[in-house]
C-alpha positions as CSV (number, residue, x, y, z in Angstrom):
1,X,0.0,0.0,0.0
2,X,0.8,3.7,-0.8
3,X,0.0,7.4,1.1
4,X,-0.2,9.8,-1.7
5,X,-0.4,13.1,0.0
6,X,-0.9,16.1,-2.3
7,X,-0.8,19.8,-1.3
8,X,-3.2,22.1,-4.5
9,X,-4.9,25.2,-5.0
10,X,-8.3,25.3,-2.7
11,X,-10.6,26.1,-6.5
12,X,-8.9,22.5,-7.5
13,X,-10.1,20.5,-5.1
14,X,-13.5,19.8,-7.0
15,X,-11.5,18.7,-10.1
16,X,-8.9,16.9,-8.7
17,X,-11.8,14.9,-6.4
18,X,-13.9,14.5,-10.1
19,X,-10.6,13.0,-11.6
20,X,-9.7,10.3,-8.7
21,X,-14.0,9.1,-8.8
22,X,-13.4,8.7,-12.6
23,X,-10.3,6.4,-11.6
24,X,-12.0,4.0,-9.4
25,X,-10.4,5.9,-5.8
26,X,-12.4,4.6,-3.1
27,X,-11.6,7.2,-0.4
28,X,-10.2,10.2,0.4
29,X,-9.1,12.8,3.4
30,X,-9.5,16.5,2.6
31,X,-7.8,18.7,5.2
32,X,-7.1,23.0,4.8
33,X,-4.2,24.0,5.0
34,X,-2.0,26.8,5.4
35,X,1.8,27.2,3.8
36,X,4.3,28.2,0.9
37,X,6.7,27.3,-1.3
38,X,8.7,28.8,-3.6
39,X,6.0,31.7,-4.2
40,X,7.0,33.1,-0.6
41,X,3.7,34.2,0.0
42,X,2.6,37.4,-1.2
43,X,1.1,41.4,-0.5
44,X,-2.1,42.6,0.4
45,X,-3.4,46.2,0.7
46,X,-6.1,46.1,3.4
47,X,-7.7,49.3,4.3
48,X,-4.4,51.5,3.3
49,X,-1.9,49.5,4.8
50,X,0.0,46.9,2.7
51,X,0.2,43.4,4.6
52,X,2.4,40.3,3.9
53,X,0.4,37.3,3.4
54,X,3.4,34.4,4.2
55,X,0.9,31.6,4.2
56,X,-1.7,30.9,1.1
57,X,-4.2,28.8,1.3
58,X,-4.0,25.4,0.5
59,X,-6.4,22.0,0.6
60,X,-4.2,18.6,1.7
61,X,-5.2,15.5,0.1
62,X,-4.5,12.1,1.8
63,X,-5.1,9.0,0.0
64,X,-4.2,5.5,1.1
65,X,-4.2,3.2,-2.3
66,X,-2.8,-0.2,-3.5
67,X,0.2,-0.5,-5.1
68,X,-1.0,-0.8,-8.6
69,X,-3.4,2.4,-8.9
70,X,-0.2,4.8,-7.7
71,X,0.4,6.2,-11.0
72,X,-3.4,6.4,-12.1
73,X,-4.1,8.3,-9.0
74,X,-1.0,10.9,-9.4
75,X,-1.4,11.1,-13.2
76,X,-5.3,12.3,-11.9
77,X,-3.7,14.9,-9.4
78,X,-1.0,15.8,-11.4
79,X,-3.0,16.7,-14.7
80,X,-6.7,18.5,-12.9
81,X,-4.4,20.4,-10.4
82,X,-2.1,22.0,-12.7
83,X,-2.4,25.3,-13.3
84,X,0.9,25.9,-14.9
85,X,1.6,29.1,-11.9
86,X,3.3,28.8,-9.6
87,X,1.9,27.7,-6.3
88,X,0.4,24.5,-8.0
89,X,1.4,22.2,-5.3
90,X,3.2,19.0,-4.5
91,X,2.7,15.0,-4.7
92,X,4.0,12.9,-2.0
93,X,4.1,9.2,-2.1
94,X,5.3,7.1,0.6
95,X,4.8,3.2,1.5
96,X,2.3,2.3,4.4
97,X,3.2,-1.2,6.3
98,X,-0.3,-2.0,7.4
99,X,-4.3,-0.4,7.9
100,X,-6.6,-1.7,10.2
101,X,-10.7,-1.2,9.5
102,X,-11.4,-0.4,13.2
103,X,-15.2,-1.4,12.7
104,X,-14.1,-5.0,11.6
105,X,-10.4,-5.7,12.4
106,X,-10.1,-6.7,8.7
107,X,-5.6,-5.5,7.9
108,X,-4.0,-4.4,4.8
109,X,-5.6,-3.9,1.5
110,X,-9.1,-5.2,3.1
111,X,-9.1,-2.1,5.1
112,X,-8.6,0.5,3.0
């Protein structure tokens, strides 16, 4: 099993969620999120004054997946988050040793 996590633009979330349904993706965990990368954040004029903004919005995507539908799944991200700005966002993948269904008991694969 694989964790994809994936860090986009909040007005992709929608596509990118559209994109991993057309895949087959059974589940996955949205959190907000708050950060930068490269882009360093950015000004604001608010009332007069001018205000650094060092953390944009984000949305994080977690996604626990068998081995075989990695590359579907961050093909999907990839291609409906892209924007081609900066600020698109990052994939992580990274190998999960075991899942437990708390409901049932049931491990591995059968859990997720």
């Amino acid at each position: 099993m694989k964790k994809i996590e994936a860090i986009i633009k909040p007005f992709k979330l929608d596509e990118v969620k559209d994109a991993l349904n057309q895949i087959g993706l059974k589940g996955i965990t949205v959190l907000e999120a708050k950060g930068f990368g490269r882009q360093k954040g950015h000004t604001e004029l608010y009332r007069g004054a001018e205000y650094v903004v060092d953390f944009l919005p984000k949305v994080k995507l977690e996604l626990i997946i068998e081995d075989e539908m990695v590359e579907k799944a961050v093909e999907a991200i990839r291609s409906s988050a892209h924007t081609g700005r900066i600020g698109d966002g990052k994939i992580f993948v990274s190998s999960i040793d075991d899942a437990i269904r708390i409901r049932t008991g049931e491990r591995g694969d059968a859990a997720v």
